[in-house]
CHARMM internal coordinates of N, CA and C (Angstrom, degrees):
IC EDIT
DIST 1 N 1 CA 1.4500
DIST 1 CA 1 C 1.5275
ANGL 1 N 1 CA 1 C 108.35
DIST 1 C 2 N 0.8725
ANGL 1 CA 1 C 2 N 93.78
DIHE 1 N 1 CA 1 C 2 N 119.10
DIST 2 N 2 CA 2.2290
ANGL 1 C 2 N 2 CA 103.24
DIHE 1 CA 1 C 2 N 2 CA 168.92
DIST 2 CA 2 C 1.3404
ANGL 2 N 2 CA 2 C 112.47
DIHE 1 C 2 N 2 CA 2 C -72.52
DIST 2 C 3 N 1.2622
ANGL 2 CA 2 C 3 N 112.41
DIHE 2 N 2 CA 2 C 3 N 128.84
DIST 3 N 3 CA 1.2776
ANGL 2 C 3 N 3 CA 140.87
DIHE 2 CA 2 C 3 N 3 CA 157.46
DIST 3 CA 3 C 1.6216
ANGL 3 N 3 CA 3 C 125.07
DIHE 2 C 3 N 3 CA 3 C -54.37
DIST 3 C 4 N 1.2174
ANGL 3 CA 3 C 4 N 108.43
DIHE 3 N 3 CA 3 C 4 N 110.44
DIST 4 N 4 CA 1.6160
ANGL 3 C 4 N 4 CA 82.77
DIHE 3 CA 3 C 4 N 4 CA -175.81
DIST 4 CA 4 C 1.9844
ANGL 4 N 4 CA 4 C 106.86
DIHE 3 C 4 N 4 CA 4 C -132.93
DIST 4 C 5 N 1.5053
ANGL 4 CA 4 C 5 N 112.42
DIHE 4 N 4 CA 4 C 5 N 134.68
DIST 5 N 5 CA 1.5954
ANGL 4 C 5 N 5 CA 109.96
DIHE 4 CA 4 C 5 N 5 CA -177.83
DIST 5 CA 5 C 1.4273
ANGL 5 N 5 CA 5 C 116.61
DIHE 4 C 5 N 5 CA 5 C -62.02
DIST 5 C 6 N 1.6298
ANGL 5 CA 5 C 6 N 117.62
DIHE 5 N 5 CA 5 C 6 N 126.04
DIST 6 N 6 CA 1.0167
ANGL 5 C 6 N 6 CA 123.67
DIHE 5 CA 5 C 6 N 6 CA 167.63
DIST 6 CA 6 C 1.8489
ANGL 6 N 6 CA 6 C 105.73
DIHE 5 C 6 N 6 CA 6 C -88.56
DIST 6 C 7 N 1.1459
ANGL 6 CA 6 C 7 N 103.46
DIHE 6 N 6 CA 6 C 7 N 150.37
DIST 7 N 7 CA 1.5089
ANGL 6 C 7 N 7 CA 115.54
DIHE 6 CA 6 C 7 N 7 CA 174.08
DIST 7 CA 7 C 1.8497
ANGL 7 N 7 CA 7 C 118.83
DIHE 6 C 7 N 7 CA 7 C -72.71
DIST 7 C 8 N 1.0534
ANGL 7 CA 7 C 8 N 103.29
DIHE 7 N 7 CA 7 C 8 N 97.29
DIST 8 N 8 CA 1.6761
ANGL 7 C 8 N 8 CA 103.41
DIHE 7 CA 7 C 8 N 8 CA 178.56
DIST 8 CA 8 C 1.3858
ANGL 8 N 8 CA 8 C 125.66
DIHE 7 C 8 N 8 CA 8 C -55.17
DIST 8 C 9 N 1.3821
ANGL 8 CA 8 C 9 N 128.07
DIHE 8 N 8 CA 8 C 9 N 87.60
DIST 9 N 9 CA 1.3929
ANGL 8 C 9 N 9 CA 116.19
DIHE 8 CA 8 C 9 N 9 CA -173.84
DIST 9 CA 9 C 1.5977
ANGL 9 N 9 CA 9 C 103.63
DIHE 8 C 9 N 9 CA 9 C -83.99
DIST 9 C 10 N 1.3824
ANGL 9 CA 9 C 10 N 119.17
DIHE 9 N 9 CA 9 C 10 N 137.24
DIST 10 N 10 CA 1.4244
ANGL 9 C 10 N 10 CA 127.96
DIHE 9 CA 9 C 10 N 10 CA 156.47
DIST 10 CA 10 C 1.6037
ANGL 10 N 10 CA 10 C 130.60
DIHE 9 C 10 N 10 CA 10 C -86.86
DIST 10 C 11 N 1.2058
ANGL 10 CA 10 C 11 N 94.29
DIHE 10 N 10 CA 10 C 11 N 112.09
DIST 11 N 11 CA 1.9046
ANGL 10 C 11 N 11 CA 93.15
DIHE 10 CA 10 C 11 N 11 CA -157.01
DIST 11 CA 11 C 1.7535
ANGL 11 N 11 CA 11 C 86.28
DIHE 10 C 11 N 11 CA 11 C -126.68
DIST 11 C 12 N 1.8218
ANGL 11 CA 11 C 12 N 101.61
DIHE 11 N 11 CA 11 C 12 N 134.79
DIST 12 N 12 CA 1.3579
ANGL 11 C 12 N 12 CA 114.08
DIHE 11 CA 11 C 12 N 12 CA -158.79
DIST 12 CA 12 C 1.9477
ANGL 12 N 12 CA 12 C 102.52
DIHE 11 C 12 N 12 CA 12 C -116.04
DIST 12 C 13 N 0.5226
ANGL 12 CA 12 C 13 N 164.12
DIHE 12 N 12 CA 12 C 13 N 134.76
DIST 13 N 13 CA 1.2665
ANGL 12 C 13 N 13 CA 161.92
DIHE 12 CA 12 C 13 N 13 CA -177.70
DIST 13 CA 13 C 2.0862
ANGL 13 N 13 CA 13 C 92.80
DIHE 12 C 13 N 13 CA 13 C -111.59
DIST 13 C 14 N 1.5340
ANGL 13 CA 13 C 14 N 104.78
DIHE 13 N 13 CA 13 C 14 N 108.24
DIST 14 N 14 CA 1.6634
ANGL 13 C 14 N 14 CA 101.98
DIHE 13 CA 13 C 14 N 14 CA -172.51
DIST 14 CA 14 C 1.4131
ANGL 14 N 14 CA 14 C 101.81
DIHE 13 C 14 N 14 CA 14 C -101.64
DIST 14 C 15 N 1.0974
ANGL 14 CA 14 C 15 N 114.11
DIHE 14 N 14 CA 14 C 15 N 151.70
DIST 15 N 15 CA 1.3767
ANGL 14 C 15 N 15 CA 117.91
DIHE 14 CA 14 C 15 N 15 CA 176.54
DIST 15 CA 15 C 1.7452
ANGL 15 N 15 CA 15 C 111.68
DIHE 14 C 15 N 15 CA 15 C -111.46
DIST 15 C 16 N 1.1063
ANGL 15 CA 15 C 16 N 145.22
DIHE 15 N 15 CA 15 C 16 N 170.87
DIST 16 N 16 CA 1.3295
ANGL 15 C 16 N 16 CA 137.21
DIHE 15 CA 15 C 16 N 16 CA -173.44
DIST 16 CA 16 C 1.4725
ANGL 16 N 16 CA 16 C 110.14
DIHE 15 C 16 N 16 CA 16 C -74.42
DIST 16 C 17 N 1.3590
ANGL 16 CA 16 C 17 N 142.27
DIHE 16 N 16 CA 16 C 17 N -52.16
DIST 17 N 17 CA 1.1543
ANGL 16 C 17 N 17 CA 149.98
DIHE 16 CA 16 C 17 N 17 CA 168.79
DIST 17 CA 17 C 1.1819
ANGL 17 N 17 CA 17 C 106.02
DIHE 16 C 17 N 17 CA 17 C -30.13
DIST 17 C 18 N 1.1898
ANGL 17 CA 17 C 18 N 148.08
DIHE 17 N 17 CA 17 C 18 N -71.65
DIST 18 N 18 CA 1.5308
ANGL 17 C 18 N 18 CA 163.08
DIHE 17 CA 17 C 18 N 18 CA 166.29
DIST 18 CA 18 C 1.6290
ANGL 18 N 18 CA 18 C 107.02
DIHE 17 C 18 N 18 CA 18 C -22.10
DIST 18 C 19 N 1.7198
ANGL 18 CA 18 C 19 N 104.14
DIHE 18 N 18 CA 18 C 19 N -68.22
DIST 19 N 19 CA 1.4832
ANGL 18 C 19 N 19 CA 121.85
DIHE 18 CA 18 C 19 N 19 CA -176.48
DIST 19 CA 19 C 1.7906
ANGL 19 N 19 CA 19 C 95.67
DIHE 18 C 19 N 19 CA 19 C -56.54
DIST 19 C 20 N 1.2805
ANGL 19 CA 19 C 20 N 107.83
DIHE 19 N 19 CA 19 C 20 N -80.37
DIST 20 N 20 CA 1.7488
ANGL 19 C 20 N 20 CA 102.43
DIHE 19 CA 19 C 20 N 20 CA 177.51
DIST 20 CA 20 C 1.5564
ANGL 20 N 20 CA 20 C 124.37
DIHE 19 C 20 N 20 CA 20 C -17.66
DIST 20 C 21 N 1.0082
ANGL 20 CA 20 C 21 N 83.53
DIHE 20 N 20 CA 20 C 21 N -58.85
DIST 21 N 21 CA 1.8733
ANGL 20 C 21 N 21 CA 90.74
DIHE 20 CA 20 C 21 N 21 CA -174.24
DIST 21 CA 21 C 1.7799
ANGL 21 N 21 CA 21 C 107.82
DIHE 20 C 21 N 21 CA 21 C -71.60
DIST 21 C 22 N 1.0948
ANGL 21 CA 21 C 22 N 94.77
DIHE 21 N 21 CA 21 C 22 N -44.56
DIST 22 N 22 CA 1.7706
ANGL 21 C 22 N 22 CA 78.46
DIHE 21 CA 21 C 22 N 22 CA -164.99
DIST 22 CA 22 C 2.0479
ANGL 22 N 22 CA 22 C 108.88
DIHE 21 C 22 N 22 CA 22 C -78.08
DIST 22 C 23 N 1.3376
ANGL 22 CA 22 C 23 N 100.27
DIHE 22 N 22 CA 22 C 23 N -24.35
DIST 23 N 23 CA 1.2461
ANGL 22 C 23 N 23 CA 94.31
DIHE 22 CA 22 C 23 N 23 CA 146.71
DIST 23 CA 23 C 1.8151
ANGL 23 N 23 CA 23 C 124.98
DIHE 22 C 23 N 23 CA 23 C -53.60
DIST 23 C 24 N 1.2717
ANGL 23 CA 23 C 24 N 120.51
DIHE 23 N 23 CA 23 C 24 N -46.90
DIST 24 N 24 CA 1.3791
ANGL 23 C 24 N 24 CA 115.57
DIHE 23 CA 23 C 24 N 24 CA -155.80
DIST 24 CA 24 C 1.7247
ANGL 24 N 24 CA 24 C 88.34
DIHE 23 C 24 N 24 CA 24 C -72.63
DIST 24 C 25 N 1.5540
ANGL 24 CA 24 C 25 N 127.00
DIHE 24 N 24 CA 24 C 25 N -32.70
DIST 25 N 25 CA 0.8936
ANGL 24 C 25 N 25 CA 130.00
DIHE 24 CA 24 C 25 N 25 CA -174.42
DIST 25 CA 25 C 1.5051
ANGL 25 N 25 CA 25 C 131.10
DIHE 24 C 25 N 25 CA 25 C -76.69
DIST 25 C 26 N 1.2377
ANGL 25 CA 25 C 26 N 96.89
DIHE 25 N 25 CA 25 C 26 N -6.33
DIST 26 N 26 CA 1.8457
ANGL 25 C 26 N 26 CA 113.37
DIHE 25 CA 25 C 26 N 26 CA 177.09
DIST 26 CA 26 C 1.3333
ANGL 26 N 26 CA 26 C 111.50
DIHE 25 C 26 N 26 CA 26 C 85.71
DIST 26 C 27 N 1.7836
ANGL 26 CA 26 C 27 N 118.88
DIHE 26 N 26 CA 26 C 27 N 22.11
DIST 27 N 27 CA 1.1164
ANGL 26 C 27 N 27 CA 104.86
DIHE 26 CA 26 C 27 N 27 CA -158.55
DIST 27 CA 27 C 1.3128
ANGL 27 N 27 CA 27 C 111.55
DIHE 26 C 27 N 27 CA 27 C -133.81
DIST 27 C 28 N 1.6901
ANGL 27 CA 27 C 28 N 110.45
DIHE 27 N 27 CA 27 C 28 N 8.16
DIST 28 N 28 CA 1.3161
ANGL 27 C 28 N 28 CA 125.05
DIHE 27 CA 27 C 28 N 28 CA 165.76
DIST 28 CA 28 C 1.6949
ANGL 28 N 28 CA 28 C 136.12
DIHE 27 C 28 N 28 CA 28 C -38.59
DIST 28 C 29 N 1.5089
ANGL 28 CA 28 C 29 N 97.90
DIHE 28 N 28 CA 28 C 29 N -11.61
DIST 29 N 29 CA 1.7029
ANGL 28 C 29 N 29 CA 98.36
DIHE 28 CA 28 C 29 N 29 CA 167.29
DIST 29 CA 29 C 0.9682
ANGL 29 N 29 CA 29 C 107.71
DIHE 28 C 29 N 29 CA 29 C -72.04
DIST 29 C 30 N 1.5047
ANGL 29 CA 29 C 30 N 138.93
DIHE 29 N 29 CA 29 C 30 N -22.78
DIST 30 N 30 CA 1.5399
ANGL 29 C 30 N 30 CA 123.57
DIHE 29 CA 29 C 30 N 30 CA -146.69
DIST 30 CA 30 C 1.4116
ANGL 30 N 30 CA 30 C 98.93
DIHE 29 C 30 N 30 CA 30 C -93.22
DIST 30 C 31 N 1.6819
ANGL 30 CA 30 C 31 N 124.60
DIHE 30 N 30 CA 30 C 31 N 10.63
DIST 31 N 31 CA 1.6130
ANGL 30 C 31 N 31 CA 126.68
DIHE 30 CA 30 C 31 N 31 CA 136.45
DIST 31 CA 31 C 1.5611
ANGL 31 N 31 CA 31 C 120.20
DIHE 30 C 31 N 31 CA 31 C -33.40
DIST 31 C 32 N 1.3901
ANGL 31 CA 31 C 32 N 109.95
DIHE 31 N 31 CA 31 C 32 N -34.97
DIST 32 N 32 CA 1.0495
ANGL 31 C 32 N 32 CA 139.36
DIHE 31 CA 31 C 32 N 32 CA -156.30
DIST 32 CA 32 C 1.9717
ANGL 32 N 32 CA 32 C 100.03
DIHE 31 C 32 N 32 CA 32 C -58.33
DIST 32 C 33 N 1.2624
ANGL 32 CA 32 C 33 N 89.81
DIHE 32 N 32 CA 32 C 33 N -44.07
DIST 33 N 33 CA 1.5931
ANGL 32 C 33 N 33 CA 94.13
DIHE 32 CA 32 C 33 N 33 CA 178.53
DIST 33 CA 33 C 1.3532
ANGL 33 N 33 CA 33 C 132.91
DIHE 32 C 33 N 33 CA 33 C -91.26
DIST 33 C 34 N 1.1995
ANGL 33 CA 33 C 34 N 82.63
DIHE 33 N 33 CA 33 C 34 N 37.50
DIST 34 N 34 CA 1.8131
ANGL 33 C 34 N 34 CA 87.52
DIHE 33 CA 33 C 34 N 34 CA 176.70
DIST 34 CA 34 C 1.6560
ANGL 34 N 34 CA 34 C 91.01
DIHE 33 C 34 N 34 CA 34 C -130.98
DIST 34 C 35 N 1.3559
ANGL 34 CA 34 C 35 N 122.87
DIHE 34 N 34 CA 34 C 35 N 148.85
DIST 35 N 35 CA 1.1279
ANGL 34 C 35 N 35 CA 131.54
DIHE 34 CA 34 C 35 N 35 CA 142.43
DIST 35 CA 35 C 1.2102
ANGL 35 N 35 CA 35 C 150.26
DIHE 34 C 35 N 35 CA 35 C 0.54
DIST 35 C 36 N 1.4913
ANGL 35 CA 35 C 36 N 94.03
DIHE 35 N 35 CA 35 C 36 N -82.12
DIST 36 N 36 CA 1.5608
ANGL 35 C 36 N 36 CA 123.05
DIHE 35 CA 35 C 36 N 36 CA 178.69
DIST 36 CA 36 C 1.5386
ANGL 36 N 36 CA 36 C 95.22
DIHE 35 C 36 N 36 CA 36 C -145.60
DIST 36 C 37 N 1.2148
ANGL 36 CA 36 C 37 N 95.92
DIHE 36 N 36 CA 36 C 37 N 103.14
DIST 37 N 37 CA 1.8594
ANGL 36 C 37 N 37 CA 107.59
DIHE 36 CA 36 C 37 N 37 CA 166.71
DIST 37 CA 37 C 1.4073
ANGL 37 N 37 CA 37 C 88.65
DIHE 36 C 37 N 37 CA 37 C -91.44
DIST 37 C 38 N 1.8686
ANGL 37 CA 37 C 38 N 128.11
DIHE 37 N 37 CA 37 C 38 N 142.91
DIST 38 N 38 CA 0.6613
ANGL 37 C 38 N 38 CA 160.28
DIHE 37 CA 37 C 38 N 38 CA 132.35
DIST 38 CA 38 C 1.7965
ANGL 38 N 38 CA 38 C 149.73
DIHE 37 C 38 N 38 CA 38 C -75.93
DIST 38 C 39 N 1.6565
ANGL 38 CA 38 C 39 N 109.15
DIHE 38 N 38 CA 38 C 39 N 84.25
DIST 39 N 39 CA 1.2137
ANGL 38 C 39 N 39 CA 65.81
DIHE 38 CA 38 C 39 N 39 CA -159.66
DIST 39 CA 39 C 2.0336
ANGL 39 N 39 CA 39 C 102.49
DIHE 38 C 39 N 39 CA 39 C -128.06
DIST 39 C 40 N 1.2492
ANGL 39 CA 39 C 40 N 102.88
DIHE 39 N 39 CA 39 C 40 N 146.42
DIST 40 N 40 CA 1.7431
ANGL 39 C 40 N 40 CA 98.20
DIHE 39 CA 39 C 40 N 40 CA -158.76
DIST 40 CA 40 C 1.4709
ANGL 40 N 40 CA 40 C 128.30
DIHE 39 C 40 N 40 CA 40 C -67.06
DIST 40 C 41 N 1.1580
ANGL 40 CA 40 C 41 N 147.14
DIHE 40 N 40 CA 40 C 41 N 159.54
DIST 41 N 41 CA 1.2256
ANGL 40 C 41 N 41 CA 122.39
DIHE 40 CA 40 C 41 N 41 CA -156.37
DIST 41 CA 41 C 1.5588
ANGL 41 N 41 CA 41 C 124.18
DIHE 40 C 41 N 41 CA 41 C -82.27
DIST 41 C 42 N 1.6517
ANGL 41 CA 41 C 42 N 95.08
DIHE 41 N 41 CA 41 C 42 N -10.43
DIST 42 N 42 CA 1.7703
ANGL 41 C 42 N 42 CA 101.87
DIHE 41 CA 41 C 42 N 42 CA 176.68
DIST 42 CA 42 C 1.5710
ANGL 42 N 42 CA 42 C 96.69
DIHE 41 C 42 N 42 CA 42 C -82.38
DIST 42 C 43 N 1.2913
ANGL 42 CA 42 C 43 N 120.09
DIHE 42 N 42 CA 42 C 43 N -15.37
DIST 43 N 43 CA 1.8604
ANGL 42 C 43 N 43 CA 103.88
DIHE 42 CA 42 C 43 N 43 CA -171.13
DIST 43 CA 43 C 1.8862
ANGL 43 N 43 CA 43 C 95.32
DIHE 42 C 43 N 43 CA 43 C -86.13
DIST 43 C 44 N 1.4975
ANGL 43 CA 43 C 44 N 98.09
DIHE 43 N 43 CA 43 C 44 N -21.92
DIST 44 N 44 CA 1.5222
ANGL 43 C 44 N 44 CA 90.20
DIHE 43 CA 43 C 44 N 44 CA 179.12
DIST 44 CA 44 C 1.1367
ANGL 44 N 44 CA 44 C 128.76
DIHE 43 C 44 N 44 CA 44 C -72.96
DIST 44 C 45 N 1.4653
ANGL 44 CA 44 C 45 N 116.23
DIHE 44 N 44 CA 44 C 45 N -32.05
DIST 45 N 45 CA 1.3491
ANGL 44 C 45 N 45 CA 129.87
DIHE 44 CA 44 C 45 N 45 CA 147.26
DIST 45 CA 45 C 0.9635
ANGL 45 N 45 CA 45 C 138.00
DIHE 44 C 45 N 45 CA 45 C -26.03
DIST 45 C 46 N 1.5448
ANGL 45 CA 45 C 46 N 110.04
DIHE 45 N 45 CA 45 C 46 N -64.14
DIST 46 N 46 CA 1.7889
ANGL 45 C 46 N 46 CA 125.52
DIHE 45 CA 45 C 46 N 46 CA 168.61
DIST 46 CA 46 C 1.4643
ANGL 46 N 46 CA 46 C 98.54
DIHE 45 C 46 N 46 CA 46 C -59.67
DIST 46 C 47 N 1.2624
ANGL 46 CA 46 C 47 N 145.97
DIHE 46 N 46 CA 46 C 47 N -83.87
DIST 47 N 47 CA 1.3362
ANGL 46 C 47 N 47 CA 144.08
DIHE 46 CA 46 C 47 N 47 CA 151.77
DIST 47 CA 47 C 1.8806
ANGL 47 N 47 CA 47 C 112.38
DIHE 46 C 47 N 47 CA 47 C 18.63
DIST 47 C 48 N 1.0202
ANGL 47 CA 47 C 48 N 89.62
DIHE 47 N 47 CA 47 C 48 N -64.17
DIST 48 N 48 CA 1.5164
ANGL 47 C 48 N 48 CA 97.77
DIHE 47 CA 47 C 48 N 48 CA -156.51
DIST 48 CA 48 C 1.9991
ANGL 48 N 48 CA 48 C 93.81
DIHE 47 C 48 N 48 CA 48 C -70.05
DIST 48 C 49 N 0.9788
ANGL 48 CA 48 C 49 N 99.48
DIHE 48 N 48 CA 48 C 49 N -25.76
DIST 49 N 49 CA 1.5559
ANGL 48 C 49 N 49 CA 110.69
DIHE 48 CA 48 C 49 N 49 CA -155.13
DIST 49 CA 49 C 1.7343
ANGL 49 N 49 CA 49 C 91.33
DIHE 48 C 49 N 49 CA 49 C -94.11
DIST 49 C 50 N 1.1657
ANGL 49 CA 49 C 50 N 124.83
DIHE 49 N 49 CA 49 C 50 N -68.23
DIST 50 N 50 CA 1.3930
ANGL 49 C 50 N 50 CA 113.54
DIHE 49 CA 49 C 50 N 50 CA 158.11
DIST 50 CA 50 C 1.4325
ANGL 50 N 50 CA 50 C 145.49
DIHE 49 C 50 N 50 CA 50 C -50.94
DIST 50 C 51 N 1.3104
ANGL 50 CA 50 C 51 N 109.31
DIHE 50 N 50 CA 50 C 51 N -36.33
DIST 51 N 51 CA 1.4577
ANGL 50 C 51 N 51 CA 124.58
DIHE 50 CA 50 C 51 N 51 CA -178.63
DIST 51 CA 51 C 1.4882
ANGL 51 N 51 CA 51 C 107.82
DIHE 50 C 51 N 51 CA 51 C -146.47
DIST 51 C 52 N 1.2025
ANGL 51 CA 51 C 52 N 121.38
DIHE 51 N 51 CA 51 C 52 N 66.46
DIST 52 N 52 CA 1.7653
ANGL 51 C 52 N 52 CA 122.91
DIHE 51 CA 51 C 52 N 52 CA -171.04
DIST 52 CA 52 C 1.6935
ANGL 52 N 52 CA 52 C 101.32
DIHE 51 C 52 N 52 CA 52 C -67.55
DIST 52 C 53 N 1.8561
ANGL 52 CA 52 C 53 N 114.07
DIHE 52 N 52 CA 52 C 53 N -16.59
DIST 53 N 53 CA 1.8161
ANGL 52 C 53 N 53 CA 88.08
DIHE 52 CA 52 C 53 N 53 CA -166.02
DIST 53 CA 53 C 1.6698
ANGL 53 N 53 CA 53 C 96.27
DIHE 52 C 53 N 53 CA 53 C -93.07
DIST 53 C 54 N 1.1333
ANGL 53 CA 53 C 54 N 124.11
DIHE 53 N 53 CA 53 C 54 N 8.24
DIST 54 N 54 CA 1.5752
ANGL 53 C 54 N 54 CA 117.25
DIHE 53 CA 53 C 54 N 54 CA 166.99
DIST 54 CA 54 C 1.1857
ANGL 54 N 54 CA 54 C 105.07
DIHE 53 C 54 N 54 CA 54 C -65.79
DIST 54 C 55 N 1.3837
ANGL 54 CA 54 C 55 N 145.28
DIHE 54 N 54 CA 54 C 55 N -28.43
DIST 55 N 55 CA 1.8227
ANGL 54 C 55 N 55 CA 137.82
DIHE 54 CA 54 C 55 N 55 CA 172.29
DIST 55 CA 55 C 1.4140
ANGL 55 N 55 CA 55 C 122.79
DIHE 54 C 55 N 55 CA 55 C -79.29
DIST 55 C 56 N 2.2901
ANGL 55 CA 55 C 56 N 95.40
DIHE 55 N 55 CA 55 C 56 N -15.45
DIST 56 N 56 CA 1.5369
ANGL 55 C 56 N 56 CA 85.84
DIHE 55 CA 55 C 56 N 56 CA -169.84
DIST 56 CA 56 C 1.6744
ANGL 56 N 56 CA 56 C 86.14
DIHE 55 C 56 N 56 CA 56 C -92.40
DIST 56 C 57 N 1.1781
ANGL 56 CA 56 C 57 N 128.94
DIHE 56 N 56 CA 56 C 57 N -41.12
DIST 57 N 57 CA 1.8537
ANGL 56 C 57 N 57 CA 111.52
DIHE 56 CA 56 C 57 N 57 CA -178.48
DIST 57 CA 57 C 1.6119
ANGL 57 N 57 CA 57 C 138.57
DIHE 56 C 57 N 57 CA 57 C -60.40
DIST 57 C 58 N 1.7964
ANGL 57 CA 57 C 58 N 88.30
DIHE 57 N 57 CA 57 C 58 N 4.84
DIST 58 N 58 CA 1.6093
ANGL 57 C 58 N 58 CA 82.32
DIHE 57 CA 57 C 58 N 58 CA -170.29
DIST 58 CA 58 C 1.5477
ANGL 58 N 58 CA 58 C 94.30
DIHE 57 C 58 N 58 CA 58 C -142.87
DIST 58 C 59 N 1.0916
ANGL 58 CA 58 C 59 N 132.70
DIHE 58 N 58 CA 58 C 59 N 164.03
DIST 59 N 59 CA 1.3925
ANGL 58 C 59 N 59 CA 150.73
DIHE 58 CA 58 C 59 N 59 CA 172.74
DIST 59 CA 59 C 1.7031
ANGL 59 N 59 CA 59 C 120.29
DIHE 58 C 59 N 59 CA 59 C -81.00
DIST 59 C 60 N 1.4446
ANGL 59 CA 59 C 60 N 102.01
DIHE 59 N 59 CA 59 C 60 N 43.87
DIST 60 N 60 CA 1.2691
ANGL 59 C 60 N 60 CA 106.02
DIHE 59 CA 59 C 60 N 60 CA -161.61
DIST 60 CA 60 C 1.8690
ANGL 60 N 60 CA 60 C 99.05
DIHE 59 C 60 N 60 CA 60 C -101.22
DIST 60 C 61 N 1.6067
ANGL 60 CA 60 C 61 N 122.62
DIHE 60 N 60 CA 60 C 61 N -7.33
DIST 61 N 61 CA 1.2958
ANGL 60 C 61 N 61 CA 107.26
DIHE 60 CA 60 C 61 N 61 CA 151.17
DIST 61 CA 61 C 1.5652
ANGL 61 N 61 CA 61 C 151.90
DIHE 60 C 61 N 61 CA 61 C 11.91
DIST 61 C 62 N 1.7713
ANGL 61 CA 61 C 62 N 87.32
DIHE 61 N 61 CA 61 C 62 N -62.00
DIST 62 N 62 CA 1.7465
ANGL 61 C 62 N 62 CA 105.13
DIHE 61 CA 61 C 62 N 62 CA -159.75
DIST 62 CA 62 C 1.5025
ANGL 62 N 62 CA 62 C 94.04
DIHE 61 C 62 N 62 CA 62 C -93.96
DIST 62 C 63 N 1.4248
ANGL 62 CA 62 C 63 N 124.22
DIHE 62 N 62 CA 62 C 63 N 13.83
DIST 63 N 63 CA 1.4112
ANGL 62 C 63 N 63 CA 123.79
DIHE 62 CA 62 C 63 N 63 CA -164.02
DIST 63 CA 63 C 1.4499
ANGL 63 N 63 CA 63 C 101.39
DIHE 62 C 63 N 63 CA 63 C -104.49
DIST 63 C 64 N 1.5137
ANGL 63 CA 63 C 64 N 104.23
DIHE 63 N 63 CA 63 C 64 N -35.40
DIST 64 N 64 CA 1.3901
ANGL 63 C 64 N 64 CA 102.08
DIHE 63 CA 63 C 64 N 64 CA -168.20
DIST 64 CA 64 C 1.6843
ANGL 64 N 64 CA 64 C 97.81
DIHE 63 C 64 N 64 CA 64 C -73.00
DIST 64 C 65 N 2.0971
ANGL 64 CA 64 C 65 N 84.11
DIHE 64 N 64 CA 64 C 65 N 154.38
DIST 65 N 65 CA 1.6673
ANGL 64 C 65 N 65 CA 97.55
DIHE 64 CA 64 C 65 N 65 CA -176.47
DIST 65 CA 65 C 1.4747
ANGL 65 N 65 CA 65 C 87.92
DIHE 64 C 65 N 65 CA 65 C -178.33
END
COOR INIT
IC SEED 1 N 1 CA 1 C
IC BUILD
């Protein structure tokens, strides 16, 4: 039987605590390495309401769901 490579997707489910901080920390690209960052619309909420310029510096848009 042949072996064959499946493609590893990395899919992150973010919570606001995480997003906050690594924004405050300058370090919010390293979203960057995951796949599919995910992030739900009540964490986007809290987000937006605590730390709204973490959505405007990064391309994290297509995440929310």
């Amino acid at each position: 039987m042949e072996k064959t490579e499946q493609a590893l997707i990395r899919r992150v489910v973010l919570d606001a605590g995480p997003i906050i901080h690594l924004d405050e920390i300058g370090c919010i690209n390293l979203l960057s390495d995951f796949d599919e960052p995910i992030v739900p619309d009540s964490v986007w909420k809290e987000v937006e309401h605590h730390r709204p310029s973490a959505f405007q510096k990064n391309d994290l848009a297509s995440c929310r769901g």
